[in-house]
C-alpha positions as CSV (number, residue, x, y, z in Angstrom):
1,X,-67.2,181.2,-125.4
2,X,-66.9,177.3,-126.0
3,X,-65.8,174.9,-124.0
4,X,-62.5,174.3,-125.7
5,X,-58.9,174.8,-124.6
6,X,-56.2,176.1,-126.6
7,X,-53.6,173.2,-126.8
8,X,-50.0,173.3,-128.1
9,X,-49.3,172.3,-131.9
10,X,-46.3,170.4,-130.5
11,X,-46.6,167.9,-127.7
12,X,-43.5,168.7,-125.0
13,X,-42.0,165.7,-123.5
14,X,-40.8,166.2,-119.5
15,X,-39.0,169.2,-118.7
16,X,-36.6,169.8,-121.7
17,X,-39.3,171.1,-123.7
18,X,-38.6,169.3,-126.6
19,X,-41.3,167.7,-129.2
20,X,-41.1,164.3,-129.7
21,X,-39.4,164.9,-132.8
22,X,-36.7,166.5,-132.5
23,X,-36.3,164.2,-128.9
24,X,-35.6,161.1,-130.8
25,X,-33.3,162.7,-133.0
26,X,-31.3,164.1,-130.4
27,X,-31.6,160.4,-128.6
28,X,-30.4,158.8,-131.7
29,X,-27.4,161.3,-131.7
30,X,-26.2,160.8,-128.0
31,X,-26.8,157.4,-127.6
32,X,-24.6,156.5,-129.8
33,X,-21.7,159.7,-129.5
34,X,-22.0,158.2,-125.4
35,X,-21.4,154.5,-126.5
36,X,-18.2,156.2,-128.5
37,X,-16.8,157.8,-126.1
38,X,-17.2,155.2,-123.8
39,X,-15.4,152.5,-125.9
40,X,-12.3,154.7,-126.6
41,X,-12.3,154.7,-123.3
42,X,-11.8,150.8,-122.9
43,X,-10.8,149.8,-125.9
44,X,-7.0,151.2,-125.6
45,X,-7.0,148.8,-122.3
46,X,-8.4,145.7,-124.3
47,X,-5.7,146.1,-126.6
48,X,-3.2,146.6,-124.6
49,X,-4.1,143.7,-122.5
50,X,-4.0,141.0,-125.6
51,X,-0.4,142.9,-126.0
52,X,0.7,141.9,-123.2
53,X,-0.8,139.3,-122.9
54,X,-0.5,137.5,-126.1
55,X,1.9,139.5,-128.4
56,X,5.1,140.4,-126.0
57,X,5.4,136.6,-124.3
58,X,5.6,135.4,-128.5
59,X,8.7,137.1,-128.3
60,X,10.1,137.0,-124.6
61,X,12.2,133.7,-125.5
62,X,13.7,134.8,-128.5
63,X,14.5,137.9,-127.3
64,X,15.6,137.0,-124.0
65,X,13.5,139.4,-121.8
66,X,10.7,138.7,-119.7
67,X,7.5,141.9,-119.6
68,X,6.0,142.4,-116.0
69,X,4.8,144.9,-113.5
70,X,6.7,146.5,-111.4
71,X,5.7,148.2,-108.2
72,X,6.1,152.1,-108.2
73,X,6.2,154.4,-105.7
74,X,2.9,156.2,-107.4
75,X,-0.8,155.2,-108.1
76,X,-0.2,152.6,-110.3
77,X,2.0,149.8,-111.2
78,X,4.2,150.2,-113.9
79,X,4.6,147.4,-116.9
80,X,8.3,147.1,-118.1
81,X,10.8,144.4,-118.9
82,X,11.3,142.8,-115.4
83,X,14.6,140.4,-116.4
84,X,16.4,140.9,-119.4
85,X,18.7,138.1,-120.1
86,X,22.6,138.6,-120.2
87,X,24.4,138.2,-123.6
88,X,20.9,138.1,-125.2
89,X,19.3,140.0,-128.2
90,X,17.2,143.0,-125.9
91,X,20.8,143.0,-123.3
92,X,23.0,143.3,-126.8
93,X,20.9,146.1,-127.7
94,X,21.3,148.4,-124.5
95,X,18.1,146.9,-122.7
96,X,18.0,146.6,-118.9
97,X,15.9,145.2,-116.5
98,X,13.7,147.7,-115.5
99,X,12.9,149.3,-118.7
100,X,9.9,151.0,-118.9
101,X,8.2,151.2,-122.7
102,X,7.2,155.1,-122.7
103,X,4.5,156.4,-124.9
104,X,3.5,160.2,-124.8
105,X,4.0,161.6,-121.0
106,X,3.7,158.4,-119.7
107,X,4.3,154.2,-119.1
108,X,2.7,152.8,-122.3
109,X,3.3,149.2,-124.0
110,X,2.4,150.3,-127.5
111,X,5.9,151.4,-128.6
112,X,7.2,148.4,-127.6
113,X,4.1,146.0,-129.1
114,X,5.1,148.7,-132.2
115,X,8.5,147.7,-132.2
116,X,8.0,144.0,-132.0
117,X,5.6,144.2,-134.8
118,X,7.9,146.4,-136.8
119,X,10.6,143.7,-136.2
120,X,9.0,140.9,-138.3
121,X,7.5,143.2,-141.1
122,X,10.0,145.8,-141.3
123,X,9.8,149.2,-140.4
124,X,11.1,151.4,-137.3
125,X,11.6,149.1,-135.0
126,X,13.0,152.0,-132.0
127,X,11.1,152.2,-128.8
128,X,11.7,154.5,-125.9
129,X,12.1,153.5,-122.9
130,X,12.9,154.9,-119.3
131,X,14.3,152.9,-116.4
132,X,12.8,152.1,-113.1
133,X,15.9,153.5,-111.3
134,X,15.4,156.8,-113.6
135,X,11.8,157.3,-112.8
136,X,11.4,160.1,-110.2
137,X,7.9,162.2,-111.0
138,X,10.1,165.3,-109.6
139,X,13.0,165.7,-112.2
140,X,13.8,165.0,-115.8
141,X,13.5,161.1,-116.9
142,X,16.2,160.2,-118.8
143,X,14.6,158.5,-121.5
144,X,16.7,156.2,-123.9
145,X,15.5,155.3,-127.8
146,X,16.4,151.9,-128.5
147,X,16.3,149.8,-131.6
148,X,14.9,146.0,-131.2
149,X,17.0,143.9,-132.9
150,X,15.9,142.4,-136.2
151,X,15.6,138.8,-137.0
């Protein structure tokens, strides 16, 4: 018998067991689906943020509303229109202080960044929106759909 040693054709890295291969391919696959899911992640809250914090105050004046947080009762605090002005556009429209933008089961600003946007370049310009007073996590909300007014 020689001296030699019967070695693998395929050289297994750690303890996944996989050649080295087949463990860059799979590197080069999850790497990047990780970085993915990681950005949709953040990326709805750095949009969100240059929503509110560059698109809604171009139109707070004109409008006569001003968009803030409100302190909730729950985990979070809730953005909505904080003061809406009396005998302006949003008040004309049926807006109150207090009004909560609502997206799908919850608080969101994109309706009402939608509706802005829809404003100046046509298009539906209805948001739905729920007030402070009406936000009890333990019955209905009554939710309201209200149309921005156009220019």
């Amino acid at each position: 018998m020689s001296g030699t040693t019967n070695t693998p054709e395929r050289a297994e890295l750690g303890l996944i067991g996989l050649n080295r291969a087949t463990f860059l391919i799979a590197l080069l696959i999850l790497v990047p689906a990780v970085a993915f899911v990681a950005w949709m992640g953040f990326a709805p809250t750095f949009h969100e943020r240059q929503c509110i914090e560059s698109y809604i105050p171009s139109f707070e004046e004109r409008l006569g509303f001003k968009f803030g947080q409100l302190p909730s009762q729950g985990r979070e605090d809730l953005w909505a229109l904080v003061e809406v002005t009396e005998g302006g556009p949003l008040s004309q429209a049926g807006f109150r202080s207090g009004d909560i933008p609502r997206g799908y089961r919850r608080a969101s600003v994109w309706g009402l960044c939608a509706a802005l946007k829809a404003r100046d370049e046509g298009g539906d310009r209805t948001v739905e929106v729920v007030n402070i007073a009406d936000w009890n996590h333990d019955k209905p909300k009554r939710e309201r759909a209200l149309e921005i007014p156009g220019k």
